[in-house]
N, C-alpha and C positions, 0 to 999 in steps of 0.2 A: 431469394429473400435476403432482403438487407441486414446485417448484424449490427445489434444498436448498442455499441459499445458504452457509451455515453447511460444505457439503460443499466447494464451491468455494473457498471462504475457506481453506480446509484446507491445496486444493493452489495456489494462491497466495504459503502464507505463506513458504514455505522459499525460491520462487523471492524474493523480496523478502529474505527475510532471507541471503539471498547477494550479493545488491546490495549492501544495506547493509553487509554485511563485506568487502567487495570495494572500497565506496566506487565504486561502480560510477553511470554520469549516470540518473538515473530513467528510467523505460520510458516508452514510451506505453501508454494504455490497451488499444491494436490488439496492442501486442509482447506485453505480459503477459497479454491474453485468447488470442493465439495460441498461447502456451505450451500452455492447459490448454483447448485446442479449443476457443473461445466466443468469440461476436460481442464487441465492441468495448463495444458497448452496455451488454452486462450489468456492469459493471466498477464500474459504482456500488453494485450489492446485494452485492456479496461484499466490495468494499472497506470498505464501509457494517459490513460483522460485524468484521475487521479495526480499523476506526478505534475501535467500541464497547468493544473488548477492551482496548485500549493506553488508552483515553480512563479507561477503570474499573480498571485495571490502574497506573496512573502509569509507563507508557510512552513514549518516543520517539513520532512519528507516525508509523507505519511506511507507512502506507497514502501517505505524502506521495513516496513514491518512484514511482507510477503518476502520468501526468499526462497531460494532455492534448496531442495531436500540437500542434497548433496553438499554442497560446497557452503550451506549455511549466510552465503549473501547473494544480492541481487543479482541478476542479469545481466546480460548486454541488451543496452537501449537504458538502464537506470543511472541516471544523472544527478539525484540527492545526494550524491557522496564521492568520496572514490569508492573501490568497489574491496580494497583489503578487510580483513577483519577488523582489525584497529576504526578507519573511516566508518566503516558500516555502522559499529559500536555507535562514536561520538553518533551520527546522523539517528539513529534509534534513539539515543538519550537527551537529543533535541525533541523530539517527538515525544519520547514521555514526561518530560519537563514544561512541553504544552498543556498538558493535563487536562483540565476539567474548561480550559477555553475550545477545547475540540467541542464542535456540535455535531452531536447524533445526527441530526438531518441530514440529511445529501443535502449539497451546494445543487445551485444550478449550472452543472456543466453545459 
């Protein structure tokens, strides 16, 4: 069975783009895969369709609002930023200075 990352990424995008209108502290990866029923893990292939769309889009990094429990910023594979505290910060306060032009909708990945 095929994994439809593109499908996940969907139901992601609104939870994220609620945060970011809320100005709400980034999720961990575990908070925002519990949302939408899925390990922890997987949070890179759907965040991954996310970053692509904002990256080709001339978007905020939306994706920069999931982070890791631990270490409080993203990943390796996340390219909205650098990946220090400081960078991660600015790249989150691009994102919630988007505000209320984020749409609920899912984009068409």
């Amino acid at each position: 069975m095929a994994i439809n990352h593109k499908l996940r990424a969907k139901q992601a995008w609104p939870i994220l783009v609620k945060a970011a209108q809320q100005q709400l502290p980034p999720l961990t990866y575990g908070q925002l895969c519990g949302m939408i029923g899925l390990h922890h893990r997987s949070a890179r292939w759907f965040l991954g369709v996310i970053q692509t769309y904002c990256s080709q889009n001339g978007l905020p990094p939306l994706q920069s609002l999931a982070v890791n429990k631990k270490t409080g910023v993203p990943g390796i594979g996340y390219i909205g930023s650098g990946r220090s505290k400081g960078q991660h910060k600015r790249a989150v306060n691009r994102v919630y200075k988007w505000g209320k032009k984020w749409q609920l909708k899912p984009p068409k990945f």
